[in-house]
Structures are given as C-alpha cells and as structure tokens.
C-alpha positions as CSV (number, residue, x, y, z in Angstrom):
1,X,-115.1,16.1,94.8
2,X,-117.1,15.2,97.9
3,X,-115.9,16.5,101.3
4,X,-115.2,14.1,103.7
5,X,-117.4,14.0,106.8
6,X,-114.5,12.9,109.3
7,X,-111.3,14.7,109.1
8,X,-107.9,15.0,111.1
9,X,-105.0,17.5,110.2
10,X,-101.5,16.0,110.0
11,X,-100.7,19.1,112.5
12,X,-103.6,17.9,114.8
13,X,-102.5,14.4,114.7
14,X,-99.0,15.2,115.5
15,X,-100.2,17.3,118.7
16,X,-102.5,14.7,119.3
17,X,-99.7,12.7,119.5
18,X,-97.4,13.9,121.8
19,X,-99.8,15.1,124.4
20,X,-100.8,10.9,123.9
21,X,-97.1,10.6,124.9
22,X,-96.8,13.1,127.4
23,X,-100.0,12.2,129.6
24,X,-101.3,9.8,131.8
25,X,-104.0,7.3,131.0
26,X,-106.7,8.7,133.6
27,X,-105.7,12.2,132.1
28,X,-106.2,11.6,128.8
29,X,-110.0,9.8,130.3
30,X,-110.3,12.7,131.8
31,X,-110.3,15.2,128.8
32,X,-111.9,12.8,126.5
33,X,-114.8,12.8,128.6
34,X,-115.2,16.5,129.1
35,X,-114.4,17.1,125.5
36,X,-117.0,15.0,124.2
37,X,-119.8,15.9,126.3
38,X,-118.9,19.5,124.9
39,X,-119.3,18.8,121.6
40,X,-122.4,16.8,122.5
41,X,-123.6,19.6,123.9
42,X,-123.3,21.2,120.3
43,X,-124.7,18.4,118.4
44,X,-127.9,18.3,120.6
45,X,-128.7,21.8,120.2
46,X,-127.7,21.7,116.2
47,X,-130.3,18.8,116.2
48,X,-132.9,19.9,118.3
49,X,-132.6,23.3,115.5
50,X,-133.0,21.3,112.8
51,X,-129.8,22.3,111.1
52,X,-128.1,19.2,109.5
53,X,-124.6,18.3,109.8
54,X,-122.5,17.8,107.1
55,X,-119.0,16.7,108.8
56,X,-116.4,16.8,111.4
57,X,-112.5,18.4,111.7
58,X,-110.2,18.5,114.0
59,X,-107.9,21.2,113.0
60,X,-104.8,22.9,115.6
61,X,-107.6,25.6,116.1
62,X,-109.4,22.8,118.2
63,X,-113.0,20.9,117.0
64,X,-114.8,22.1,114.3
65,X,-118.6,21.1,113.0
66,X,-119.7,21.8,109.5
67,X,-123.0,22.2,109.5
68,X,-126.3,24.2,107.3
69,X,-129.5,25.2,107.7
70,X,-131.3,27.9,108.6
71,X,-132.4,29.3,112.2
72,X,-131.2,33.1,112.8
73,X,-128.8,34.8,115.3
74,X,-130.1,33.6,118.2
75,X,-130.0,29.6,117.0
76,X,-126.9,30.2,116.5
77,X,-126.1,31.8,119.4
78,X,-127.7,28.9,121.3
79,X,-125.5,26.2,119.1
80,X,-122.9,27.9,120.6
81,X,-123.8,28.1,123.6
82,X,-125.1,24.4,124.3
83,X,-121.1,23.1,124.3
84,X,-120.1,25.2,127.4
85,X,-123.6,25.1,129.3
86,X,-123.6,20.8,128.8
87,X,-120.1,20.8,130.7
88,X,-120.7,23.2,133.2
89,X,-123.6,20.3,134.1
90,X,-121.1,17.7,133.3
91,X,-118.6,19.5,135.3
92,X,-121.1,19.5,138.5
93,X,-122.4,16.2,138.1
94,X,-118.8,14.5,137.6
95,X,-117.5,16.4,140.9
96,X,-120.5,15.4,142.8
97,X,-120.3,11.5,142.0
98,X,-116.7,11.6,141.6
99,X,-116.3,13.4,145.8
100,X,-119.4,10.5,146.8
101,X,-117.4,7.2,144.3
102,X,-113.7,8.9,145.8
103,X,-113.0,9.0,142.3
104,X,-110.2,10.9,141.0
105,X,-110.6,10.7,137.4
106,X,-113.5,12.2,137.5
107,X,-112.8,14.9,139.8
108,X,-110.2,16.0,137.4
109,X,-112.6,15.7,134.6
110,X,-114.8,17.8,136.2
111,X,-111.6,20.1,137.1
112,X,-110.6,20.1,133.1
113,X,-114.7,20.5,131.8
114,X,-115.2,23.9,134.0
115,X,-112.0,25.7,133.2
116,X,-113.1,24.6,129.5
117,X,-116.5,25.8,129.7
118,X,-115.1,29.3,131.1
119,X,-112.2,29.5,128.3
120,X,-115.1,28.8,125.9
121,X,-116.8,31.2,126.9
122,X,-114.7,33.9,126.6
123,X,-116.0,36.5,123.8
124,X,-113.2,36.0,121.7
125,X,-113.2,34.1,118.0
126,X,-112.7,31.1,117.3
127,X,-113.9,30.4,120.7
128,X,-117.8,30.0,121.9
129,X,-118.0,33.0,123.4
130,X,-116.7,34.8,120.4
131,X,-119.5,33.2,118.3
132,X,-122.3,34.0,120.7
133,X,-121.5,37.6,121.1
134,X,-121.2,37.9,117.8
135,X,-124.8,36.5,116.6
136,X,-126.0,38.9,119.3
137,X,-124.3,41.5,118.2
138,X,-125.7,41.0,114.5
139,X,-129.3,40.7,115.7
140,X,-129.1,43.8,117.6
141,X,-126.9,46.3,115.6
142,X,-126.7,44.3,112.1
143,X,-124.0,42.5,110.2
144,X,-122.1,45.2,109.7
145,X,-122.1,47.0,112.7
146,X,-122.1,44.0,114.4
147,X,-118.9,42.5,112.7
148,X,-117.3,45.7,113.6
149,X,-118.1,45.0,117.3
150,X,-117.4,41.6,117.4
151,X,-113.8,41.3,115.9
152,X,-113.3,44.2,117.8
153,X,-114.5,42.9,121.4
154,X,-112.4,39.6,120.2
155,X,-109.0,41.4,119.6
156,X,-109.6,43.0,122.6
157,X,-110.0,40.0,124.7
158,X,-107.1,38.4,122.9
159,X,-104.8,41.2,123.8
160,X,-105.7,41.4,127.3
161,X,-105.0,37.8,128.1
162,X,-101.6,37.8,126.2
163,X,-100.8,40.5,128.9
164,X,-101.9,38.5,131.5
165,X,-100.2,35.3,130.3
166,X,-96.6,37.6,130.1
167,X,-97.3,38.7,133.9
168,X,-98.4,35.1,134.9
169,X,-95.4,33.8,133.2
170,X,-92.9,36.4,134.7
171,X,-94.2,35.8,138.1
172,X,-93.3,32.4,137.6
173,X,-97.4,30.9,137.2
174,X,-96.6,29.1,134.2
175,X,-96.9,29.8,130.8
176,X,-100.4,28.3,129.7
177,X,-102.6,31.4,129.5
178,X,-99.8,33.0,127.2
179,X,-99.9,30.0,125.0
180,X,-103.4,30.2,124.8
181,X,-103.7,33.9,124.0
182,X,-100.8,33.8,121.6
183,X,-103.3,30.6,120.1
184,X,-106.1,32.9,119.7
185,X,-104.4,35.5,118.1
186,X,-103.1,33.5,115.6
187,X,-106.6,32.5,115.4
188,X,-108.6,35.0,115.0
189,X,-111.1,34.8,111.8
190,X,-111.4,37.5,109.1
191,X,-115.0,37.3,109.0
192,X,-117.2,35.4,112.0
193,X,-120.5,37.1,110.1
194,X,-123.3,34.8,108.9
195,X,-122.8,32.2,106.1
196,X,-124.6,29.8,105.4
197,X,-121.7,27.4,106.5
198,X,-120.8,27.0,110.2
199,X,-118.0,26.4,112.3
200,X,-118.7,25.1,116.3
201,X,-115.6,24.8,118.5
C-alpha cells in the first residue's frame, strides 16, 4: 500500500483542536508563522543536500519529515540544525520590524520562534538538539558508542528538566516546563542511530 505523503493523527487533530479553541487569532498567527519558518528551515537544508522527501506527519510528538538519501552525520546534523538556526533569524527579523511597524503579532511571534529555537535545541530526542548531538556523536565515537552517548545525554537532559519543571511548578511558575519534560520522556526513541529513513521535528 503506498504511504501517504500528508498525514494528521486523530490525537494531533484533537490537540490541534482545543488549543484552536482555547487561543486567540493573533496567537495562533503568531505560532503558525514561527512554526513554519522552522520547518522551512528543515526543508531548505534537506533540499539543498539533495535528500528527497517522501512525506509529512504531524503526530502528538510534534512535526515529523520522512525523508531518504544519503549525506552522512554531519548532513544530518545540519538538517537538523537548519529548523532552529532559520527562526532564531526569523525570531530577530520579526522583533526588529515588529518594534519599527508597533506590531504586536509579530513581536510575540518572534517571542514564541526563540523560546522554540532554544527548546529545539536542547540535546534531548525527539527534539533537534537530540538529533544533532547524536550524528556528532556517531561521526566521532561510532554508532555504537555513539548511541550509547546520545540516549544517554538525552535521558539526562529529560530528567533534569522534569526536576526543574516540579520546582517551577511548586514555586508557583507554572507548569509548562514539567509538561514538556514529562513530553519528552514519554518521547524518548529506542534507537535515534542512522537509517536510512529520517525523522525532522
């Protein structure tokens, strides 16, 4: 049966959906934007590789890119690392013409693309950063010793932020970091070694 190139889990949609509910419209503008300049981001390096795309999901672990090809540790590394590096420019350039225009959706989409950037960046699977340190990790110490590293570094990071997002949370700071850590965990991939298949959040 052929895969399809586009698709949306029924959990996704229903989150999707509530947070459609729950926010404004200048909000939801406001993460669209930084959202899909990421994953531009991702698609422009992917392209500029030469590895081909063979579809889109958007699971409740976040946006996911199936693509193949080949182009070692490092391309990958870099695929990974074009999502976060196009918003911190989006995140600048958005601020900047936002302050000048007295904008204020795009002051907050410039607010919501750098706290995404630096959450993607994080080295912790599924996230960017996990990715990146990993295909480092691999060209430098090999796939095994670097899969040991990796998911190590990543349940690390994981754990640490759970304890941070327990303290936040008890020091009344909200509970958003706790979420997200308790997402990660949940998260966390058995194998983030190289396939020939590929995953970009």
């Amino acid at each position: 049966m052929k895969r399809r190139k586009f698709y949306v889990s029924a959990a996704a949609l229903a989150i999707l959906g509530v947070l459609f509910y729950l926010s404004k419209p200048e909000e939801l503008a406001a993460v669209a934007a930084a959202l899909i300049i990421h994953e531009l981001g991702h698609i422009t390096a992917l392209w500029l590789l030469g590895l081909h795309i063979k579809g889109f999901r958007v699971e409740v672990k976040g946006f996911c890119i199936d693509y193949y090809g080949y182009t070692g540790a490092l391309g990958h590394a870099l695929a990974a690392a074009a999502g976060p590096l196009a918003g911190f420019a989006f995140a600048y350039a958005a601020s900047k013409y936002g302050t000048e225009l007295n904008n204020s959706t795009l002051c907050l989409s410039a607010g919501t693309s750098l706290i995404l950037s630096v959450f993607n960046l994080l080295p912790v699977m599924p996230l960017d950063g996990g990715r990146i340190f990993a295909q480092l990790a691999y060209a430098i110490f090999g796939d095994r010793r670097g899969e040991q590293l990796s998911r190590m570094l990543s349940l690390l990071t994981a754990l640490c932020l759970l304890a941070s997002g327990v303290w936040l949370m008890f020091h009344e700071r909200g509970a958003a970091l706790l979420v997200a850590a308790i997402w990660l965990l949940f998260y966390q991939e058995e194998r983030p070694g190289i396939v020939k298949r590929r995953e970009v959040l």
